[in-house]
N, C-alpha and C positions, 0 to 999 in steps of 0.2 A: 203957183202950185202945179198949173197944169204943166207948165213948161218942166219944173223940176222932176214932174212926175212920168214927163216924156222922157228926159234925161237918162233918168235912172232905169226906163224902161232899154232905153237903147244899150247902158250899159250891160244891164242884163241879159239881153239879146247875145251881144259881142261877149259876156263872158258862158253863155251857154251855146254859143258857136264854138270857142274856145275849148269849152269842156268834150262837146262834140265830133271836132277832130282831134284830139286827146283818145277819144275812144276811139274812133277809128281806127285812129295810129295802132291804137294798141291791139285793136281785135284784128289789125291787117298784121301785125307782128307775131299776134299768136297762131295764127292761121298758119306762117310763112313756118313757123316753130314745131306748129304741128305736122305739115307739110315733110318737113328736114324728120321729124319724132319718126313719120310711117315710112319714110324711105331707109332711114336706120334698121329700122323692125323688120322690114323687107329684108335688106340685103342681109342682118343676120337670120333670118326663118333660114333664107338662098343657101347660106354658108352652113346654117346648121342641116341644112339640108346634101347638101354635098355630100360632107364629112361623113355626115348618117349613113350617106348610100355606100362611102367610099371603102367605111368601117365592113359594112355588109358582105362588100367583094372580097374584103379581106377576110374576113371569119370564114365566106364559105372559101376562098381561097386554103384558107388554114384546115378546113374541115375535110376539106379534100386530099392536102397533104396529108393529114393524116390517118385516113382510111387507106393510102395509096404504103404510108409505112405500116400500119398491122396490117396488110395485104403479106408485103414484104417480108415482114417478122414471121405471121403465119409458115409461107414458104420457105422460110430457110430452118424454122422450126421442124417441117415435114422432113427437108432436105438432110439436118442432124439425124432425124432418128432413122432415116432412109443409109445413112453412113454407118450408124451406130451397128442397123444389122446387118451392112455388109463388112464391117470390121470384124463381128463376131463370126459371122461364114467363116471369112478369112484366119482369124486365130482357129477354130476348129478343122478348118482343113489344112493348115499348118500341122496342129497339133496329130495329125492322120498323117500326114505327110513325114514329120519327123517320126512317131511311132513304126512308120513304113521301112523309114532309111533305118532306126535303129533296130528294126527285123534282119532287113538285108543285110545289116553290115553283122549282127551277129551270124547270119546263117552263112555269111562269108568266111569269119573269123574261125568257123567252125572247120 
């Protein structure tokens, strides 16, 4: 009885040795897993972080161009209606100018 009861005790032993590096195995697997999980996570924060920042350069990049065109647009706005009234000058002293010639040329004809 004792003997068989030693027996069994020993198998017991050997299979809960067994079960023992069974978990190890497995909790040094999950470790190595989680391990690999938080260097993934890392390097995409890394990359999402980048792009984030990259994105930022661009926008104020873009925000910048385009304060620099309605800058642009302004000026050449001012610049049209700065033409507009020197074109009107212009037809009005045209229009002086040929009134003038068709004086003289009548007071010549005369």
């Amino acid at each position: 009885q004792l003997y068989l009861t030693m027996s069994e005790k020993t198998e017991l032993t050997k299979s809960l040795e067994m079960v023992q590096d069974e978990l190890q195995e497995k909790e040094g697997e999950m470790k190595r897993e989680i391990s690999e999980y938080k260097d993934r996570l890392f390097q995409t924060e890394k990359e999402y972080q980048e792009a984030n920042q990259k994105n930022e350069v661009e926008i104020e990049a873009c925000h910048e161009k385009i304060s620099s065109l309605e800058h642009l647009i302004n000026s050449q706005k001012l610049e049209i209606e700065h033409l507009k009234s020197n074109k009107e000058q212009l037809n009005n002293s045209l229009k002086e100018a040929n009134q003038a010639l068709g004086e003289l040329l009548k007071t010549k004809v005369r």
